[in-house]
N, C-alpha and C positions, 0 to 999 in steps of 0.2 A: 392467166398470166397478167402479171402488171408492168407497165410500159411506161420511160419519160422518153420519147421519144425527139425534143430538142431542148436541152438544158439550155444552150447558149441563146438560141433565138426565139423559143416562145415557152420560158421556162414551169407556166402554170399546166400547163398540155397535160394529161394524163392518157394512158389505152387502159383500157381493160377487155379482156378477149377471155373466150374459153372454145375448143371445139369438141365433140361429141362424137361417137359413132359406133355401127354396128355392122360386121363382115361376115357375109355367111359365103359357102359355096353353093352355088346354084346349081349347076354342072358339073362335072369333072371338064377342069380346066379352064372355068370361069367363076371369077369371084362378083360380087356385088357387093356395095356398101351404100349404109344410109348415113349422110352427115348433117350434123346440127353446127352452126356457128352463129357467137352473140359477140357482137363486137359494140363498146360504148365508147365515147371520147369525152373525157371531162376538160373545158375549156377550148373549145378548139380553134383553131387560129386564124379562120373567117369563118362569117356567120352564114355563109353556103354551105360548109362543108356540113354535113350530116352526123351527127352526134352519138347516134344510136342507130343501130340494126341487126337484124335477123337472118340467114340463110337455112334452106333447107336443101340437100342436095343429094343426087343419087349419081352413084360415080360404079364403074366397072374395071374390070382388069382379064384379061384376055392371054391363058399362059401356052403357050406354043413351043 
């Protein structure tokens, strides 16, 4: 996905994001997923804020 996330206040700002993943059942009645997310920020609106990044993430669900 592409993003201008403040037209009015910091109009150069761009997102670019994508996320990924893969759901299996483990058990009966538990899921697990593997998620990928890449988030970049072109121009962004102080020079702390972090431009680019990575997550890797493992996430559950529990059906009862």
């Amino acid at each position: 996905d592409s993003d201008k996330p403040s037209k009015d206040l910091h109009p150069n700002m761009k997102d670019n994001y994508f996320n990924m993943g893969i759901q299996f059942a483990a058990i009966q009645g538990i899921d697990l997923s593997l998620v990928y997310k890449y988030d970049k920020i072109d121009n962004p609106a102080s020079a702390t804020q972090v431009a680019k990044y990575q997550e890797l993430g493992v996430f559950s669900q529990v059906k009862f």
